[in-house]
DRENLO-134971 format. One record per residue (C-alpha): residue in three letters; residue number from 1; x, y, z. Coordinates in Angstrom, 1 decimal, decimal comma, always signed. Layout:
residues N
@res: ALA	n: NUM	x: X	y: Y	z: Z
...
end
This chain:
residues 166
@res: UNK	n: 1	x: -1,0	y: +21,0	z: -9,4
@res: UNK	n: 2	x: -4,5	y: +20,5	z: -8,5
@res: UNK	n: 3	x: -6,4	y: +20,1	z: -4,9
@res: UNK	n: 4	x: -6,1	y: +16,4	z: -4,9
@res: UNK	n: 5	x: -1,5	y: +16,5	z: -5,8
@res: UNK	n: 6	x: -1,3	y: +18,6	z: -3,1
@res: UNK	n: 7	x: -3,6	y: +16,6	z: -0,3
@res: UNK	n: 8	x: -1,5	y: +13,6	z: -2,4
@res: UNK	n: 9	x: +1,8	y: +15,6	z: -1,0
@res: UNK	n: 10	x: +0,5	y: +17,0	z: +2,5
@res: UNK	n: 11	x: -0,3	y: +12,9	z: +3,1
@res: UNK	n: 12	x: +3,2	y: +11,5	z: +2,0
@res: UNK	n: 13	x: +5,0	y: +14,4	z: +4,0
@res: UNK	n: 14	x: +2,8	y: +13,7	z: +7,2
@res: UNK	n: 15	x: +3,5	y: +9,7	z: +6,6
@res: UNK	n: 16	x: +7,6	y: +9,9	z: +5,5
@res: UNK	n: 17	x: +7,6	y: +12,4	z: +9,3
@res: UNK	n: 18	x: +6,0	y: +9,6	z: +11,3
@res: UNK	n: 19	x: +7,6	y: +7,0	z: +9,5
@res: UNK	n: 20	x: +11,1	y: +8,5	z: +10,4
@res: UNK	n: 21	x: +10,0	y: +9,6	z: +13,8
@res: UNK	n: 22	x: +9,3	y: +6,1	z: +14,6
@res: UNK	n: 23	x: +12,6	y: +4,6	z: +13,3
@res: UNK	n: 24	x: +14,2	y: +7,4	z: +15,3
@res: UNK	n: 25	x: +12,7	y: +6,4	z: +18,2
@res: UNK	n: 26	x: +13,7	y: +3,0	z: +17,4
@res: UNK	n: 27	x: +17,0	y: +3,9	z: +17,3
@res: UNK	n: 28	x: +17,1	y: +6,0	z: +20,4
@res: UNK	n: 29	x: +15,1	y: +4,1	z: +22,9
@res: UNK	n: 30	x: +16,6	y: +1,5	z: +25,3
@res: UNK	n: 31	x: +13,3	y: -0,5	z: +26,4
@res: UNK	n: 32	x: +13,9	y: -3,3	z: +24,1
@res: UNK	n: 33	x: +9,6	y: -3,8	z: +24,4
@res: UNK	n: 34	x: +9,4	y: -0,3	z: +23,4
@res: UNK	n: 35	x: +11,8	y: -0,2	z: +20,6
@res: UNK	n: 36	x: +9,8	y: -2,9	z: +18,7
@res: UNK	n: 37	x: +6,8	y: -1,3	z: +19,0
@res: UNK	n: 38	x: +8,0	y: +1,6	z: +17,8
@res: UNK	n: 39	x: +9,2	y: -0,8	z: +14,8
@res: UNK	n: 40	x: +6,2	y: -2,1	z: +14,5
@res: UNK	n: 41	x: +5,2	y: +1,6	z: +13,9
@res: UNK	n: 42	x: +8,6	y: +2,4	z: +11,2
@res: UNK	n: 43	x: +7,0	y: -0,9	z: +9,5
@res: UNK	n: 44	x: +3,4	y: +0,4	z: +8,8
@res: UNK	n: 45	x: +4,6	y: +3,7	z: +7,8
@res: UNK	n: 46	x: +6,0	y: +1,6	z: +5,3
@res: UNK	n: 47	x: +3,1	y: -0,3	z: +4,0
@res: UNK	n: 48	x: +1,1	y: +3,2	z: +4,1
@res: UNK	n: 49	x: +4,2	y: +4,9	z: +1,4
@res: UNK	n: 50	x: +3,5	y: +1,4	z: -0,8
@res: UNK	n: 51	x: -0,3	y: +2,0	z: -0,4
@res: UNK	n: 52	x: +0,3	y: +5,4	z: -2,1
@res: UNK	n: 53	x: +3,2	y: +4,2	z: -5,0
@res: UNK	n: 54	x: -0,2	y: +1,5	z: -5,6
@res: UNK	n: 55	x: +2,0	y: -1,4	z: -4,5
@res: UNK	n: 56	x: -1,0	y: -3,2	z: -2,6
@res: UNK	n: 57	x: +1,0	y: -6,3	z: -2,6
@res: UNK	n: 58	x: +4,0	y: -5,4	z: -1,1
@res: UNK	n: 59	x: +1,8	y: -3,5	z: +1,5
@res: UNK	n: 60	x: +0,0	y: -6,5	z: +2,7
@res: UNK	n: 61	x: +3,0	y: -8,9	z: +2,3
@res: UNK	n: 62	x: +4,9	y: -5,4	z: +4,3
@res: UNK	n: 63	x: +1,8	y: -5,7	z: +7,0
@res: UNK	n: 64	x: +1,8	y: -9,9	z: +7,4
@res: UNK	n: 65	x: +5,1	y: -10,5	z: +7,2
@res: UNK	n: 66	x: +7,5	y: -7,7	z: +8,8
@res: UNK	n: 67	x: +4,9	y: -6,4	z: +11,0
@res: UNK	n: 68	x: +3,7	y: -10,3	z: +12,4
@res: UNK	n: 69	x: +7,5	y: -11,2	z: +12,9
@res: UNK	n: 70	x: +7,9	y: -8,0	z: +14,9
@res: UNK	n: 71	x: +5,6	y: -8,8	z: +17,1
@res: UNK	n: 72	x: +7,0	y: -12,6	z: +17,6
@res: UNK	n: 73	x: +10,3	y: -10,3	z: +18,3
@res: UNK	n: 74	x: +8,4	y: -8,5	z: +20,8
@res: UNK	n: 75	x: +7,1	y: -12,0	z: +22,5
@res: UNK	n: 76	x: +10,8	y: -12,9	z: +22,3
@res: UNK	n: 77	x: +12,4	y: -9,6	z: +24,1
@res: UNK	n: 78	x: +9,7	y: -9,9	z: +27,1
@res: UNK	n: 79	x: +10,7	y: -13,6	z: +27,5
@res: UNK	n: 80	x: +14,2	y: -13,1	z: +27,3
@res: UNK	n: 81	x: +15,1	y: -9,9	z: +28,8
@res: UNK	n: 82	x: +13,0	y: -9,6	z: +31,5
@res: UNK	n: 83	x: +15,8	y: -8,4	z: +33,8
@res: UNK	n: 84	x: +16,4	y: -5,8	z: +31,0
@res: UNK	n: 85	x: +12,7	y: -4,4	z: +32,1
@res: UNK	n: 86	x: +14,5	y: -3,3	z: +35,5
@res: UNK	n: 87	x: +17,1	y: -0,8	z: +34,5
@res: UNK	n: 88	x: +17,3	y: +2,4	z: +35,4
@res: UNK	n: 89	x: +20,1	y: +3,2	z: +32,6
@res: UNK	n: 90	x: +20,5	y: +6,4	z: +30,7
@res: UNK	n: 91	x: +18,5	y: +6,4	z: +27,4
@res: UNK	n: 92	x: +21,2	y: +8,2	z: +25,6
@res: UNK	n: 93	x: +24,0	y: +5,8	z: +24,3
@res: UNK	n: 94	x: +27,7	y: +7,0	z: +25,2
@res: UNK	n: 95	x: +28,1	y: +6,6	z: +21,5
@res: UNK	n: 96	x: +25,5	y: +9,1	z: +19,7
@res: UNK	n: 97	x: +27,8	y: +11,5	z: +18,5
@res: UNK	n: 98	x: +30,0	y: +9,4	z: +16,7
@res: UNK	n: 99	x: +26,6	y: +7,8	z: +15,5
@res: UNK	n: 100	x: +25,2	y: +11,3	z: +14,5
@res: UNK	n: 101	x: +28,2	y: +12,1	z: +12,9
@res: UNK	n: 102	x: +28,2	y: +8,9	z: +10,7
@res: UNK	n: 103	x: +24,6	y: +9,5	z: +10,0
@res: UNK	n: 104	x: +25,2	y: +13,3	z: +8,5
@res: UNK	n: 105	x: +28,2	y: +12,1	z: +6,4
@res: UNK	n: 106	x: +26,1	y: +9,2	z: +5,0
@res: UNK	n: 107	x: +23,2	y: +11,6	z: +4,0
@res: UNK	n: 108	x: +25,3	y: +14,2	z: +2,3
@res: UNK	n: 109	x: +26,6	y: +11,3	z: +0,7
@res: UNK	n: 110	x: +23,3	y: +9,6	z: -0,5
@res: UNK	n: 111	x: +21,9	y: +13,0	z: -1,1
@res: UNK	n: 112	x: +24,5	y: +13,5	z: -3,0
@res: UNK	n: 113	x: +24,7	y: +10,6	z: -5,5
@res: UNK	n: 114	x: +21,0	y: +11,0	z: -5,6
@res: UNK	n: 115	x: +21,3	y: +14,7	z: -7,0
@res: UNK	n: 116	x: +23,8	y: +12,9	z: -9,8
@res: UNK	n: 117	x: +22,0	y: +10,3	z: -11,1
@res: UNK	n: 118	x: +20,1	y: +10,9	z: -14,4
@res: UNK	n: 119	x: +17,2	y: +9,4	z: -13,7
@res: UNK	n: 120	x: +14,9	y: +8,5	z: -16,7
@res: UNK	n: 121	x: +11,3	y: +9,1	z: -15,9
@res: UNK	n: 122	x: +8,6	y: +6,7	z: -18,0
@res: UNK	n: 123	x: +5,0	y: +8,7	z: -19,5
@res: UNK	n: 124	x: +3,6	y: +5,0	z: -19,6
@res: UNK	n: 125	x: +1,2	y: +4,0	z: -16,5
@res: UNK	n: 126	x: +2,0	y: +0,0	z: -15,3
@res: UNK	n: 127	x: -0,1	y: -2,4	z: -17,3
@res: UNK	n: 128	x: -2,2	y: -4,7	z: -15,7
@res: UNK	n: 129	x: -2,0	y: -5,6	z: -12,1
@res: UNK	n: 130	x: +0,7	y: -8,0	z: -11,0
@res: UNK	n: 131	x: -0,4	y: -9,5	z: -7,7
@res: UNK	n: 132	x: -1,9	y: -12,7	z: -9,4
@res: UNK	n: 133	x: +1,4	y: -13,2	z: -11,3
@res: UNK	n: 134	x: +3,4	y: -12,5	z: -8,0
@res: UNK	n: 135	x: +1,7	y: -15,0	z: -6,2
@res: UNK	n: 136	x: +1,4	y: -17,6	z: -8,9
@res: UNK	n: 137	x: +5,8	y: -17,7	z: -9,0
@res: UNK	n: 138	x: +5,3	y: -17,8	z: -5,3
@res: UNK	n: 139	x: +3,6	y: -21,1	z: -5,3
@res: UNK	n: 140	x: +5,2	y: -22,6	z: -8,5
@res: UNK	n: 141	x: +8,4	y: -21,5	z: -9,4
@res: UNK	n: 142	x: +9,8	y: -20,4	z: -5,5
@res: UNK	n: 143	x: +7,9	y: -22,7	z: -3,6
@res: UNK	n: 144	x: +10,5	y: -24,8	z: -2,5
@res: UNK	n: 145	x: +12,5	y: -21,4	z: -1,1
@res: UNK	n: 146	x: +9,3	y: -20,2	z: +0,3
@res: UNK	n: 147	x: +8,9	y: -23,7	z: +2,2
@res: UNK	n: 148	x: +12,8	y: -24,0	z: +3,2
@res: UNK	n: 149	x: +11,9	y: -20,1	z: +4,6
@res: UNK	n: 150	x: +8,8	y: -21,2	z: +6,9
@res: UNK	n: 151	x: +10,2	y: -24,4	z: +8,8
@res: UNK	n: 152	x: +13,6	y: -22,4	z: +9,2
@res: UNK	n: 153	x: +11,5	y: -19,6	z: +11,3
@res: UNK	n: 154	x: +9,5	y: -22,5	z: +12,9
@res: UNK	n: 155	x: +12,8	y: -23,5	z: +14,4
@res: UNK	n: 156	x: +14,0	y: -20,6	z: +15,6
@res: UNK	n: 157	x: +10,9	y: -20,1	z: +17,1
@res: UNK	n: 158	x: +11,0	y: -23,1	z: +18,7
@res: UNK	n: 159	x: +15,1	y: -22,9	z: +19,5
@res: UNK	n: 160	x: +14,0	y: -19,6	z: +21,7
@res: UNK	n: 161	x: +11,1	y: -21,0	z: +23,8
@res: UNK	n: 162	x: +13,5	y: -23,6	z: +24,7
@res: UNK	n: 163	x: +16,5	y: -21,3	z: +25,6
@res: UNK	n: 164	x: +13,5	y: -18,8	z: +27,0
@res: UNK	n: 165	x: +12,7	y: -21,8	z: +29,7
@res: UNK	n: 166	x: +16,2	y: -22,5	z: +30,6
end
């Protein structure tokens, strides 16, 4: 492996760390304000790891769409739980070891399977880019889904600034 495969590697390993750092801390914190910005973090961890598989679509669709609704969840967890904000509550759920434990028996298992699949590997680089024909089905053939989406998030949005000023 040449210089470049392994600063390729170093990169991904540093990434895949503070990706899984900040789902951890997702997990594990109880400030609903910080949780989501730590999800915000999780999600452009993400969009970095498709940078590097050369997915520059589903980065920037990863980037507009998971990371812009996050932060609509984080106007919605200041406006609704505000008394949250207050608590002086342990950080630690009661739970975690139960949650641990379920955790390490469902990565053996993954790991597992993983190690048993024979997975077929391909010599042939992807032809041609396919962000123009991605977005061409987006606004031909799944339009109508793509619309139906939109107004359904425009009324939940609009459902929880009216149930945020009651």
């Amino acid at each position: 492996m040449d210089l470049f495969g392994v600063i390729s590697q170093l990169v991904f390993l540093l990434v895949a760390v503070l990706t899984l750092a900040a789902g951890l801390a997702t997990v594990l914190l109880r400030n609903v304000f910080h949780a989501a910005l730590a999800l915000v973090g999780t999600f452009f961890g993400v969009a970095a790891i498709y940078l590097m598989l050369e997915a520059e679509f589903l980065a920037i669709v990863q980037i507009l769409v998971y990371v812009g609704a996050i932060a609509v969840l984080i106007l919605f967890a200041v406006m609704l739980t505000r008394g949250m904000m207050q608590t002086e509550d342990s950080n630690i759920n009661s739970q975690w070891a139960w949650a641990a434990t379920a955790i390490g028996v469902l990565f053996v298992g993954l790991f597992i399977l993983i190690l048993q699949v024979p997975w077929k590997i391909s010599g042939q680089p992807v032809v041609g880019d396919t962000t123009p024909a991605l977005g061409t089905a987006l606004l031909t053939t799944y339009l109508l889904p793509f619309e139906v989406v939109s107004v359904l998030l425009l009324a939940t949005l609009i459902g929880a600034f009216i149930i945020a000023r009651e």
